[in-house]
C-alpha positions in Angstrom: -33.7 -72.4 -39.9 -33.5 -73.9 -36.9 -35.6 -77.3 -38.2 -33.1 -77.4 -41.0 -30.4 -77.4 -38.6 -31.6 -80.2 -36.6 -32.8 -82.7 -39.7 -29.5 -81.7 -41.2 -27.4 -83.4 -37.9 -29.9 -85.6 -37.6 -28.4 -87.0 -41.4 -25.1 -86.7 -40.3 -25.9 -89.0 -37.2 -27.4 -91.4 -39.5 -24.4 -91.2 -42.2 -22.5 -91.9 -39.1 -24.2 -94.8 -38.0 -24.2 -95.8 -41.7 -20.4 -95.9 -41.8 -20.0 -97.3 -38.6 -22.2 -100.7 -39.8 -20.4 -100.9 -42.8 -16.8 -101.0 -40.8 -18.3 -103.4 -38.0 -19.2 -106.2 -40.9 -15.9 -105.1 -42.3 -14.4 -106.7 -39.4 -16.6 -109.6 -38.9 -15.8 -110.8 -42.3 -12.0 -110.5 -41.7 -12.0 -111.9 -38.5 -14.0 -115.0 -39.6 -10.9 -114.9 -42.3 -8.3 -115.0 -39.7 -10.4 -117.3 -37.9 -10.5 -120.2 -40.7 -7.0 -119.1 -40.6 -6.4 -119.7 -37.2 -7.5 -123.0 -37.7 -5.8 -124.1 -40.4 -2.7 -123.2 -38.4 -3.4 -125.5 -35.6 -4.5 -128.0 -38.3 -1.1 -127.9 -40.1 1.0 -127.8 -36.4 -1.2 -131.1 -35.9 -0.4 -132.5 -39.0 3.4 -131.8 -39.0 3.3 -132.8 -35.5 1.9 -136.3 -36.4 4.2 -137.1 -39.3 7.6 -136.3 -37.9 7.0 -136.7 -34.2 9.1 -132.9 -33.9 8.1 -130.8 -31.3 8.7 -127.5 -32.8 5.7 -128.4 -35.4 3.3 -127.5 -32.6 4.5 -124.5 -31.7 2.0 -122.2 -33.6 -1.0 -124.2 -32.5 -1.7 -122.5 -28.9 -1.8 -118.9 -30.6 -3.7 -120.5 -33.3 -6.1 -121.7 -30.3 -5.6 -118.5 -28.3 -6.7 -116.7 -31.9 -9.6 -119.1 -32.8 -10.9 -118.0 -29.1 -10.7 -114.8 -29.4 -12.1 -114.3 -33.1 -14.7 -116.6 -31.9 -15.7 -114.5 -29.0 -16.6 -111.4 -31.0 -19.6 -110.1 -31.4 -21.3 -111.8 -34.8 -17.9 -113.3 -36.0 -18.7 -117.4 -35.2 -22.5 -118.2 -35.6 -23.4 -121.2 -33.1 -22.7 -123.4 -36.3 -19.6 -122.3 -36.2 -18.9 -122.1 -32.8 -20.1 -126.2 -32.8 -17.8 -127.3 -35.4 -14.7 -125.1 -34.0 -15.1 -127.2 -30.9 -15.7 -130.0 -32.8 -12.4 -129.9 -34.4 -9.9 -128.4 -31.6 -11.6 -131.7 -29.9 -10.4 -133.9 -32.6 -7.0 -132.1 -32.5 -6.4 -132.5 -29.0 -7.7 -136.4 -29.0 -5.3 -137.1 -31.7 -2.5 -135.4 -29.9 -2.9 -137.0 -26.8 -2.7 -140.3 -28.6 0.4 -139.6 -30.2 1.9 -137.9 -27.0 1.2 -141.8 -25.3 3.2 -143.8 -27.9 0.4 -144.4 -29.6 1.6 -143.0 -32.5 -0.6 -145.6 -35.4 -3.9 -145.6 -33.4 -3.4 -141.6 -33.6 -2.2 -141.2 -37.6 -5.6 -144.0 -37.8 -7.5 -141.2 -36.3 -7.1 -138.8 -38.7 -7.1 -141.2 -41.9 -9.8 -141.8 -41.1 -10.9 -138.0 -42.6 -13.3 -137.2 -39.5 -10.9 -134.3 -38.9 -11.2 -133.0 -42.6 -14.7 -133.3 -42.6 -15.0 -131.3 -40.0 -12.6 -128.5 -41.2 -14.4 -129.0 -44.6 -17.8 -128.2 -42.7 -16.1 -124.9 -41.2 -14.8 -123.5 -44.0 -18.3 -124.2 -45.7 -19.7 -122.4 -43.2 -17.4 -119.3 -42.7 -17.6 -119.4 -46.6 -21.3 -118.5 -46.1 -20.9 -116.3 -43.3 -18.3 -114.2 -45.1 -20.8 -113.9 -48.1 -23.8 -112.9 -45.9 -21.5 -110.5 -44.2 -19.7 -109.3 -47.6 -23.6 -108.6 -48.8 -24.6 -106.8 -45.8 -21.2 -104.7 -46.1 -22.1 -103.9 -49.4 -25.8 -102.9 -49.0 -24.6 -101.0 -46.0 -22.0 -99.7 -48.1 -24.5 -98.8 -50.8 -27.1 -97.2 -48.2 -24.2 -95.1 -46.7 -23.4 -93.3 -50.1 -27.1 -93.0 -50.9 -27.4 -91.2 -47.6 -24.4 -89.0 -48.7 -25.1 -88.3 -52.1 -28.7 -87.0 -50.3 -27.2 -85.3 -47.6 -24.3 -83.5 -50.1 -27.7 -82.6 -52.6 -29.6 -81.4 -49.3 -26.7 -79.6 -48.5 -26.3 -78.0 -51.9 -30.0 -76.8 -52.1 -29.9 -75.4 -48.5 -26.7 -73.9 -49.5 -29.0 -72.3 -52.6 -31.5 -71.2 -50.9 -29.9 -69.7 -47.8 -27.8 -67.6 -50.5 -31.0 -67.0 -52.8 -32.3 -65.9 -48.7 -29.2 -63.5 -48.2 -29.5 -62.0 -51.7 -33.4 -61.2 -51.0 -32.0 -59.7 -47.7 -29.7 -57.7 -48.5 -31.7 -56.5 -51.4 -34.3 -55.7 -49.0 -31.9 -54.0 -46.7 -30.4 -52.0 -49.4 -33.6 -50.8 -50.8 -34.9 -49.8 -46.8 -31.2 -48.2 -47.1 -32.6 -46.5 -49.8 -35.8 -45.6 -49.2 -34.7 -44.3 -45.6 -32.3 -41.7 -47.2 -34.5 -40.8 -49.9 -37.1 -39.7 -47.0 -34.1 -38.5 -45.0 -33.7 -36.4 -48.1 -37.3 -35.4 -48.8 -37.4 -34.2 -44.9 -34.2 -31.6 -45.1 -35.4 -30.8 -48.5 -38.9 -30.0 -47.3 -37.3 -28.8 -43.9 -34.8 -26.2 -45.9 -38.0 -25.0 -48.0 -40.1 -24.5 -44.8 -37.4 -22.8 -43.4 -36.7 -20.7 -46.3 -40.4 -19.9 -46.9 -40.5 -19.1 -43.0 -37.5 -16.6 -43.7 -39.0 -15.2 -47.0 -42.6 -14.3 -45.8 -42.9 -10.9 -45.2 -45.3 -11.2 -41.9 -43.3 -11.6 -38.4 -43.9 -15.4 -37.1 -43.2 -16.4 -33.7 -43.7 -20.2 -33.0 -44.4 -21.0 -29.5 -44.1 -24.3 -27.3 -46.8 -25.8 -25.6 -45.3 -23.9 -22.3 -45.8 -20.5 -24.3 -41.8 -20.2 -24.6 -40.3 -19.1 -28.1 -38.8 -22.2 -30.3 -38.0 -19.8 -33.0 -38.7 -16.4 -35.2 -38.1 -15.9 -38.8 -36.4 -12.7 -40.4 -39.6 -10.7 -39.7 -40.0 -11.1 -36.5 -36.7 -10.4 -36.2 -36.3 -6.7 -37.9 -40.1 -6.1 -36.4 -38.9 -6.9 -32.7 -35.2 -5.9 -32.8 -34.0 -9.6 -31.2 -32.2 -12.1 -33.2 -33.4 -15.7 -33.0 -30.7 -17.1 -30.8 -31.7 -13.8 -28.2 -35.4 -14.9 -28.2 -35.3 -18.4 -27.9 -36.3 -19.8 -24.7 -38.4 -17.2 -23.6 -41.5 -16.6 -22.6 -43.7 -14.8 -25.2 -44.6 -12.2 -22.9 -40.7 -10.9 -23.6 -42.2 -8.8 -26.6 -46.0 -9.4 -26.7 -48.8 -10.0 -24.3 -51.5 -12.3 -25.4 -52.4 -14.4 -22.3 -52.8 -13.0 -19.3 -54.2 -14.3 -16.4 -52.8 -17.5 -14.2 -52.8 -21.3 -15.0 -51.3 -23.2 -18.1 -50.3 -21.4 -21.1 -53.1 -22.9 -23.6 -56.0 -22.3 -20.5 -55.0 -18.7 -20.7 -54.7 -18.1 -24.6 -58.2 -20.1 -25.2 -57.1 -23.3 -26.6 -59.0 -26.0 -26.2 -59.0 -29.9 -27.7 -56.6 -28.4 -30.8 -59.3 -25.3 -31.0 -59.0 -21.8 -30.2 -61.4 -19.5 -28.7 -59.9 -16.6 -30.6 -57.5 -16.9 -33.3 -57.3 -13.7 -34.2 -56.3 -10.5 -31.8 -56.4 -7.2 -33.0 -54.6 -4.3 -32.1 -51.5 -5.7 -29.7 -48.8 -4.0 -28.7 -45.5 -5.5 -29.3 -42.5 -4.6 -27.5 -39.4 -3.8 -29.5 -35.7 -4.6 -27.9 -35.1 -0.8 -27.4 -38.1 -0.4 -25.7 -40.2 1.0 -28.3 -44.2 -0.2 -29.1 -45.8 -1.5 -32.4 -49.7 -2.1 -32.7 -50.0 -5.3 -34.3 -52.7 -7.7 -35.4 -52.0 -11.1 -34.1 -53.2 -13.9 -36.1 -52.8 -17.5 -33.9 -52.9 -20.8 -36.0 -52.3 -24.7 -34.2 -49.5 -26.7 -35.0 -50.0 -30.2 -33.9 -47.0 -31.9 -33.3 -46.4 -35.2 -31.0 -44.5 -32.9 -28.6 -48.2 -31.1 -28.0 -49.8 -28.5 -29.6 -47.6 -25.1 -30.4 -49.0 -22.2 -31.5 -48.0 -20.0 -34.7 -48.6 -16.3 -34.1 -48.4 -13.9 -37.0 -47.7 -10.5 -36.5 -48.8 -7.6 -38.9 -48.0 -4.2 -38.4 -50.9 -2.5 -37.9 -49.6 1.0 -38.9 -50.7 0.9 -42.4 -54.1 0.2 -41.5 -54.2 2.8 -39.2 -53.0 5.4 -41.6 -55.8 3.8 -44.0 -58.6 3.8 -41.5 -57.4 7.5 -41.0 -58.0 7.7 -44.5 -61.5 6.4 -44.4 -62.3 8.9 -41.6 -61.0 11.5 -43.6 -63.0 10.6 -46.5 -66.2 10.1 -44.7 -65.6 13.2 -43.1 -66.0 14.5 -46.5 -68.7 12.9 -47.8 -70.7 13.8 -44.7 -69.7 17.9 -44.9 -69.3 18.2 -49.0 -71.8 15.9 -50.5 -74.6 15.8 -48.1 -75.1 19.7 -47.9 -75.3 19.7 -51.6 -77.5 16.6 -52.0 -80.0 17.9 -49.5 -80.3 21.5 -51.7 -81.1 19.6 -54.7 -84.0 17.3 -52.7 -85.4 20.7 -51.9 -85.0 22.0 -55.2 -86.9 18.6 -56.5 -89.4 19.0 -54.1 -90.2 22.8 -54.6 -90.6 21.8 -58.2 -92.6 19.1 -57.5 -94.8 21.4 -55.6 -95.4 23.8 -58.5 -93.0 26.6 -56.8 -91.7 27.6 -60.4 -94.5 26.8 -62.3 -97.2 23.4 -63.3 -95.0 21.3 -64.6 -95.9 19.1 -68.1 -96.5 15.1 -66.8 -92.8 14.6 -68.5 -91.1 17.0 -67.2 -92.3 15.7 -63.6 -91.5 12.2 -64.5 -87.8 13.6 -64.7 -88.1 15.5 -61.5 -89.7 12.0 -59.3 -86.8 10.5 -60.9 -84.2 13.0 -60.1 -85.5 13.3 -56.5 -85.5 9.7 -56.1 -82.2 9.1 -56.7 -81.1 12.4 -54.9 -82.6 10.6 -51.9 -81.2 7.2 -52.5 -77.6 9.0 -52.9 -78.2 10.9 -49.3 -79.4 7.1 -47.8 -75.8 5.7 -49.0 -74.3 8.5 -47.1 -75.8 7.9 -44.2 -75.5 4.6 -44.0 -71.8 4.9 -44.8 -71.4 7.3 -41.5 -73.4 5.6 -39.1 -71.1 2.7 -40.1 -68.3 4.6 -39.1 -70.4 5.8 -36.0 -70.7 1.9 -35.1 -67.5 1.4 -35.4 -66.1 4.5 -33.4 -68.7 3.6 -30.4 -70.6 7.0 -31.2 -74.0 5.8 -32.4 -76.0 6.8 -29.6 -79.6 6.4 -29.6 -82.4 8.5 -27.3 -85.0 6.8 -25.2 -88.8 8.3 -25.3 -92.0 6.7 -25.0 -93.5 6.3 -28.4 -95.6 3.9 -30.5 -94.5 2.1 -33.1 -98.0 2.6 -34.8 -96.7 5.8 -35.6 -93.2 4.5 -37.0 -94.9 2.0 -39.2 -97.2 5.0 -40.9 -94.4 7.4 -41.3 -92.3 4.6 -43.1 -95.4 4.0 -45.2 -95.7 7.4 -46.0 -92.1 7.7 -46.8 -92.1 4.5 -48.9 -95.2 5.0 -51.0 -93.4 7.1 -53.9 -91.2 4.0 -54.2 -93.9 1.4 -53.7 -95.6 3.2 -57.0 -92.8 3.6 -59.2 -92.4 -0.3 -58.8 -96.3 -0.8 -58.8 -96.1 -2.3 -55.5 -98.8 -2.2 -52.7 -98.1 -1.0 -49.4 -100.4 -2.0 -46.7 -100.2 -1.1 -43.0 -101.6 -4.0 -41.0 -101.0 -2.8 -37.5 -103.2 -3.6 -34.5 -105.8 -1.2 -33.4 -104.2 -0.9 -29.5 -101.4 0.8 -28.9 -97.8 -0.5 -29.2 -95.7 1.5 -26.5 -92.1 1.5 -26.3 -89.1 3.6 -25.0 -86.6 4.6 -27.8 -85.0 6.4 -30.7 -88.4 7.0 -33.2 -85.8 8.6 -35.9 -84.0 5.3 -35.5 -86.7 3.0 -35.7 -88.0 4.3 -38.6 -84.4 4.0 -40.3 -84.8 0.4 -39.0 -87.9 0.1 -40.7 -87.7 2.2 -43.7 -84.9 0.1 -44.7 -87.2 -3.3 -44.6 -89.7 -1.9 -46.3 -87.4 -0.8 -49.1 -85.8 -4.0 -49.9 -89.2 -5.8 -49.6 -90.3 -3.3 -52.3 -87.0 -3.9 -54.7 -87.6 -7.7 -53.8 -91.3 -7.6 -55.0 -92.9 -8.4 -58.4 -95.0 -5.7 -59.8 -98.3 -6.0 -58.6 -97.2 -7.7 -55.3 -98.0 -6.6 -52.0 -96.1 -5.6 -49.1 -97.7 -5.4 -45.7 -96.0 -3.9 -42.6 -97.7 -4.5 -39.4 -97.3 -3.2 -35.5 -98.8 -5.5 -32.8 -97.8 -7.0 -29.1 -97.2 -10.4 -29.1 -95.4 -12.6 -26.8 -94.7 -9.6 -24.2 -92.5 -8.1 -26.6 -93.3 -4.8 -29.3 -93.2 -6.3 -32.7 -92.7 -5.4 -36.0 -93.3 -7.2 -38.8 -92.8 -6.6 -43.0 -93.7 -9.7 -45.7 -93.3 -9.7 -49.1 -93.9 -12.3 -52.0 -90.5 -11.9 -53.7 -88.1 -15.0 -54.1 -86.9 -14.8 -51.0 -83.6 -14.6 -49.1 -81.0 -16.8 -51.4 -79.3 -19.5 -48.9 -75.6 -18.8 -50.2 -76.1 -15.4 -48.1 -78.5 -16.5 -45.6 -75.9 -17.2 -42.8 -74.1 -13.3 -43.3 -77.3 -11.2 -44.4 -76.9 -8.9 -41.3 -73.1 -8.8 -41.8 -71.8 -5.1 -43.8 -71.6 -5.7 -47.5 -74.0 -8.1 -47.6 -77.2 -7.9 -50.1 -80.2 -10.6 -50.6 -81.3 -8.8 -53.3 -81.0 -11.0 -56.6 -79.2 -9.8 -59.5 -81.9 -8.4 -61.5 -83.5 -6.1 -58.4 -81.7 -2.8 -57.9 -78.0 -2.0 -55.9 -77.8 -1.9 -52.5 -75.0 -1.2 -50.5 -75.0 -4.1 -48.4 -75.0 -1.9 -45.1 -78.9 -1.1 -44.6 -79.2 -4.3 -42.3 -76.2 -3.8 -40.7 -77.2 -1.2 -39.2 -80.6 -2.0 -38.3 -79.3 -4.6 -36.5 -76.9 -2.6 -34.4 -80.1 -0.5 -34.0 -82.3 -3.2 -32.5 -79.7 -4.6 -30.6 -79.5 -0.7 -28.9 -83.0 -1.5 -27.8 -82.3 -4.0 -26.3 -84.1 -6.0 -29.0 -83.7 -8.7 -31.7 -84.3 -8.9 -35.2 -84.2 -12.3 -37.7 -86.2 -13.0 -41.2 -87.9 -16.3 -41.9 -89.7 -17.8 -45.0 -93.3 -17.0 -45.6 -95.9 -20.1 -46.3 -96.7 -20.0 -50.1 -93.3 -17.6 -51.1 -91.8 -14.6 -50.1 -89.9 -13.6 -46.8 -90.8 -12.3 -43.3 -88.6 -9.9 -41.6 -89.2 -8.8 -38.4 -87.8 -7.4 -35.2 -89.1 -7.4 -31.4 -88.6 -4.6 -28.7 -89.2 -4.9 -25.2 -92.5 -2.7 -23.8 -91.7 -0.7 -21.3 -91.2 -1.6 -17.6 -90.7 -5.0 -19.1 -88.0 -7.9 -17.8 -86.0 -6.3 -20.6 -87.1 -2.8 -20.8 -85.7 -2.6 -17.5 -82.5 -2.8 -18.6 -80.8 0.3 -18.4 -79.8 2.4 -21.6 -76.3 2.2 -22.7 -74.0 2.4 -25.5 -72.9 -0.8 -24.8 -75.6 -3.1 -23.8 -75.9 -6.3 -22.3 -74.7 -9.4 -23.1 -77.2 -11.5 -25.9 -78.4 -14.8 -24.3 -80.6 -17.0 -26.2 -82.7 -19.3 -24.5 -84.6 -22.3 -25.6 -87.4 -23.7 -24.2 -91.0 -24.5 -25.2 -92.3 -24.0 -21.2 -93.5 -20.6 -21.2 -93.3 -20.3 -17.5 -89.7 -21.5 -17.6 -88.4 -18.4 -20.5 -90.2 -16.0 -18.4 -88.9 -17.1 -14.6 -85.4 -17.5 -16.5 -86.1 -13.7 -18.3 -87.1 -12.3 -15.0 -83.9 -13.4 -13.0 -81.5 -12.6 -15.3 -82.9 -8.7 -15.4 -79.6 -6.7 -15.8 -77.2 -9.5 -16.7 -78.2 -10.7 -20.1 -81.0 -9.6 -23.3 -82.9 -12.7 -22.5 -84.3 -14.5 -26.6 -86.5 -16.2 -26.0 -87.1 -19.2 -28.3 -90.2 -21.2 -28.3 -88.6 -24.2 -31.0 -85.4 -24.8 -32.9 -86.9 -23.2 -35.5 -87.7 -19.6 -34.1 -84.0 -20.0 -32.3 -82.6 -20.4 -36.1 -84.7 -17.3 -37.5 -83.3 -15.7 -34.3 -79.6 -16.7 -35.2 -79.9 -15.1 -38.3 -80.0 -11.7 -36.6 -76.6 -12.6 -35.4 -75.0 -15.0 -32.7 -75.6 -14.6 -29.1 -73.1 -14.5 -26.3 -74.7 -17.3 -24.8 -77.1 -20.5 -25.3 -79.0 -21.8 -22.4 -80.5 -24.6 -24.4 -83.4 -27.0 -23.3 -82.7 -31.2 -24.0 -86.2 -31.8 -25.4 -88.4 -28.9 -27.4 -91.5 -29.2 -29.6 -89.3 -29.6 -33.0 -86.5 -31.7 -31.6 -83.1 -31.5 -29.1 -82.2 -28.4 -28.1 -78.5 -29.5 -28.5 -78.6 -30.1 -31.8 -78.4 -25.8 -32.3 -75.0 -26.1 -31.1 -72.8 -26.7 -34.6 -75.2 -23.5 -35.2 -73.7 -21.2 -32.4 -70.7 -19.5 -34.3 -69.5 -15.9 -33.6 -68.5 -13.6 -36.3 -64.9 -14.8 -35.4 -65.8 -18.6 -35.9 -65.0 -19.5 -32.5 -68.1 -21.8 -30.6 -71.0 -19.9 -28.5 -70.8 -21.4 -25.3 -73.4 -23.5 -24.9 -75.4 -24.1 -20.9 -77.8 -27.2 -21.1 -80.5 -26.6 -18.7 -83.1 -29.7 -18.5 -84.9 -31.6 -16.5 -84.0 -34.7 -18.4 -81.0 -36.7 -17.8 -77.9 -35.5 -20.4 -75.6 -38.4 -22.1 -72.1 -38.1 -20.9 -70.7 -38.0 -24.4 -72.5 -34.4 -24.9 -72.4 -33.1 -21.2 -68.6 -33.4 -22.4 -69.1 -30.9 -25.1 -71.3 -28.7 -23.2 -69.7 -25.3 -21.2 -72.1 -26.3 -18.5 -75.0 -28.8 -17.5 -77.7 -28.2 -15.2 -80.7 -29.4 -13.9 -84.1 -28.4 -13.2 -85.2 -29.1 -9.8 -81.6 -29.4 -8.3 -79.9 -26.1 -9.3 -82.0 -23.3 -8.5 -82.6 -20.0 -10.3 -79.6 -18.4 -8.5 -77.4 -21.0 -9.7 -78.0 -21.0 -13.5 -77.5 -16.8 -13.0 -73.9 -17.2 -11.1 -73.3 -19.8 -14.2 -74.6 -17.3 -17.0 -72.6 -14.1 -14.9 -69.8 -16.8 -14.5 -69.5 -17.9 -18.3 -70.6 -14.2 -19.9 -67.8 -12.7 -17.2 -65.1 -15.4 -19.1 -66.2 -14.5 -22.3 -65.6 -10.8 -22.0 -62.1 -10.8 -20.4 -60.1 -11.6 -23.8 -61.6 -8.4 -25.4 -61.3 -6.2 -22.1 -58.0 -7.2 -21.9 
């Protein structure tokens, strides 16, 4: 725009200039008119002059002269031709005036008979004749070039004028459809802004939406008849008004466990909310991240937890029941079965006993369910206690194959026991233990093909007490691999018999009383390995104290044997030191459940002991803290996702255990509070 400003008064300078060259030879030509004029005049005064010797003939020849000189003097009026013969001729005038002036009035008429005088005048007008043509050309071509530059100019004008409104049109069509398009989004946003709002008014859970600072911004209709506070009374204040979730000092999102849009623990269970009269609820509190450019708020949703009290009441109750009204029974009819079996009543025909193995078999599997189903609950409740007495698992091993045999036939399976000849001591429950392995020998049984083997096997390997039961069935599928120890969970394909889900479960809370762990792997050539490992007494961890609630799980990986046992040996009482030799045996750990902590080696015999990490999940899906503790120098990117990094050589053993007590400390606090 600005270019076609300045070229268009650059034209209008030039038209100028045009018109001003066309009026300047204008002039010129007139005033070599007047000029010829002029001179005629003073020709005429001569001539008069001359014939009638009156001296009033001569009074228009000095303008005529004055006129001549001043015509003459512009600027391209008399060419030097011109200027020669004007001369010329005022000198011929003046000699024939002086003449007549001295009384010599025939020597002066002589003069100009003798036609010097008109040839001279005939000469000028010749050439003022041709000056006035050369000028009356270049008038015209200036003439000519001045309309051609306006004729341009008015069609420059006209396009400009075209396309500076065809410019404006496209502008304000643009600007009209941004009109547009902004209030069609300003639209969509209140519509999508009144549907949030009226979905956050309809849902039937309470929801409390928090600032980064861990102040109220709002609370729907459920929070509002669940608390007793309207919206307008609540907003503004800190959460801890009707529900504490964060306790503790420092920023809001420190203290609840968020970290880099990720929360340690989304959901809490059993809260106590604080009604405006003063009155408590128990609620769950589910936390979910809104990221918003303001910072990350937080949604909490709260759920009464009332009715789930009043059904876990339920459950007790029922359990209860089971327990007192159907084991009692079951057990009568097992020892009905049995007497029969024994020939109390009389030999029975080989039919009639197929009936009663088959009976009793299921009698026993029915009494299994129910026991599972109330050590669950025992779990649960914090009651399942277990006794600690020297015993060797030699003998668990042959009691579960004794036990199992009647099922192993009836499938055609063969049992084999495969434990070592020496001893294998430890100190706990043998009744438990041989739940534990009962229940591995069973579903390698229902997992077998008929004429399969099964081989359970006792030994000491690695330090530890180990048990061990294979099978050649199809293995564990992978869609349940990463839950198998979770309740409800089977690995039993769909053509082998029901199970409950709950058998390995509970073994695993049983190991894990013992201070032990327990993981399945693949077998070489088919089938699956499960196994579980129990310190031997007087061991780093059979030292540990019995409890209830036992130590803290640490896995620790490292292929240095000297370093898992010097580790092992200073954290006595702090942690259940696993120890893993390879990524691998830390996986088939992992299976048994995640630990509370990873102390993880840079460089083992199967890779980087870092690369375990997107494998350290709890059961809540928040990350494992993870310690990386190498002697090999760690990349800043992932020291930046470890909890902690140190080094072999320059932090000592009591170092990594304040870190480990440190970390495992921070770790319990949100559940103890």
């Amino acid at each position: 725009m600005t270019a076609l400003i300045a070229w268009t008064d650059a034209e209008y300078a030039r038209s100028l200039r045009l018109q001003a060259a066309a009026t300047r030879s204008f002039d010129r030509e007139r005033a070599q008119v007047m000029l010829l004029s002029a001179m005629k005049d003073a020709e005429t005064a001569q001539r008069g002059y001359l014939l009638t010797g009156d001296p009033a003939f001569l009074n228009p020849y000095a303008p005529a002269r004055r006129l001549a000189s001043r015509l003459r003097a512009m600027e391209g009026v008399a060419a030097p031709e011109v200027a020669a013969l004007i001369d010329s001729k005022f000198a011929e005038l003046d000699r024939t005036l002086a003449l007549f002036r001295g009384g010599k009035h025939a020597a002066a008429r002589a003069a100009v008979a003798d036609g010097e005088g008109r040839r001279v005048m005939d000469r000028l007008r010749a050439a003022l004749a041709r000056a006035g043509t050369s000028e009356r050309a270049l008038t015209a071509e200036r003439r000519a070039a001045f309309a051609r530059q306006r004729g341009e100019l008015r069609l420059l004008l006209l396009a400009t004028g075209a396309v500076l409104t065809l410019a404006l049109a496209v502008t304000l069509r643009s600007l009209w459809r941004s009109r547009c398009e902004a209030y069609d989004a300003a639209l969509d946003a209140y519509e999508k802004g009144e549907r949030n709002a009226a979905i956050l008014r309809g849902t039937s859970d309470a929801l409390l939406i928090l600032n980064p600072s861990g102040t109220i911004e709002m609370i729907n209709d459920a929070a509002s008849a669940l608390l007793g506070y309207t919206p307008e009374e609540l907003e503004r204040r800190d959460v801890v008004t009707v529900l504490r979730i964060a306790e503790g000092s420092g920023a809001f999102h420190q203290r609840i466990g968020l970290h880099d849009g990720r929360l340690d623990r989304p959901l809490l269970t059993d809260r106590v909310a604080r009604h405006r009269d003063g009155s408590e609820r128990h609620v769950d509190v589910a936390i979910g991240v809104m990221r918003v450019p303001s910072g990350d708020h937080l949604v909490l949703s709260l759920r009464d937890a009332s009715e789930r009290t009043r059904i876990e009441r339920a459950k007790d109750e029922l359990i209860s029941t089971i327990g007192h009204e159907l084991r009692t029974p079951l057990t009568s009819v097992v020892g009905s079965l049995a007497l029969l079996r024994g020939g109390a009543a009389m030999d029975l025909p080989p039919q009639a006993a197929r009936l009663v193995d088959i009976a009793d078999n299921n009698a026993r599997r029915l009494i299994r369910l129910i026991n599972d189903l109330l050590d669950i609950d025992r779990i649960e409740s914090g009651q399942l206690a277990m006794a600690r007495t020297p015993l060797d698992l030699r003998e668990v091993v042959a009691r579960a194959a004794l036990d199992s045999d009647g099922l192993a036939r009836s499938r055609d399976v063969v049992l084999t026991d495969a434990s070592a000849n020496a001893p294998v001591p430890v100190e706990g429950d043998a009744e438990r233990l041989l739940q534990v392995v009962t229940n591995l020998v069973s579903n390698a049984i229902h997992a077998s093909p008929a004429g399969a083997t099964v081989t359970i096997a006792s030994r000491v390997e690695a330090g530890r007490a180990l048990i061990a039961v294979e099978d050649r069935g199809e293995g564990v599928p992978a869609a349940v691999r990463p839950r198998l120890f979770e309740r409800f969970e089977s690995g039993r394909a769909a053509t082998h018999a029901p199970a409950s889900g709950l058998g390995l479960a509970i073994s695993r809370e049983i190991v894990r009383r013992h201070d032990g762990t327990i993981w399945f792997e693949d077998r070489d050539g088919g089938g699956t390995r499960f196994a579980f490992a129990l310190p031997l007494p007087g061991s780093v961890l059979g030292g540990t104290p019995a409890s209830d609630a036992p130590l803290p799980l640490l896995l620790h990986l490292d292929d240095d044997p000297d370093v898992r046992d010097t580790v092992a040996a200073a954290l006595v009482g702090v942690a259940r030191v696993l120890p893993a030799a390879s990524l691998a045996m830390a996986r088939a750990l992992l299976r048994g459940g995640a630990p509370d902590l990873a102390l993880l080696d840079m460089q083992v015999v199967d890779g980087h002991g870092p690369e375990l990490a997107p494998e350290l999940v709890d059961a809540n899906g928040a990350p494992v803290p993870v310690v990386i503790y190498s002697g090999q120098a760690v990349p800043p990117a992932l020291a930046a996702r470890a909890t902690a990094v140190l080094t072999k050589g320059r932090h000592d053993l009591p170092e990594l255990v304040a870190t480990v007590r440190r970390l495992l400390a921070e770790r319990r606090a949100p559940v103890d509070a």
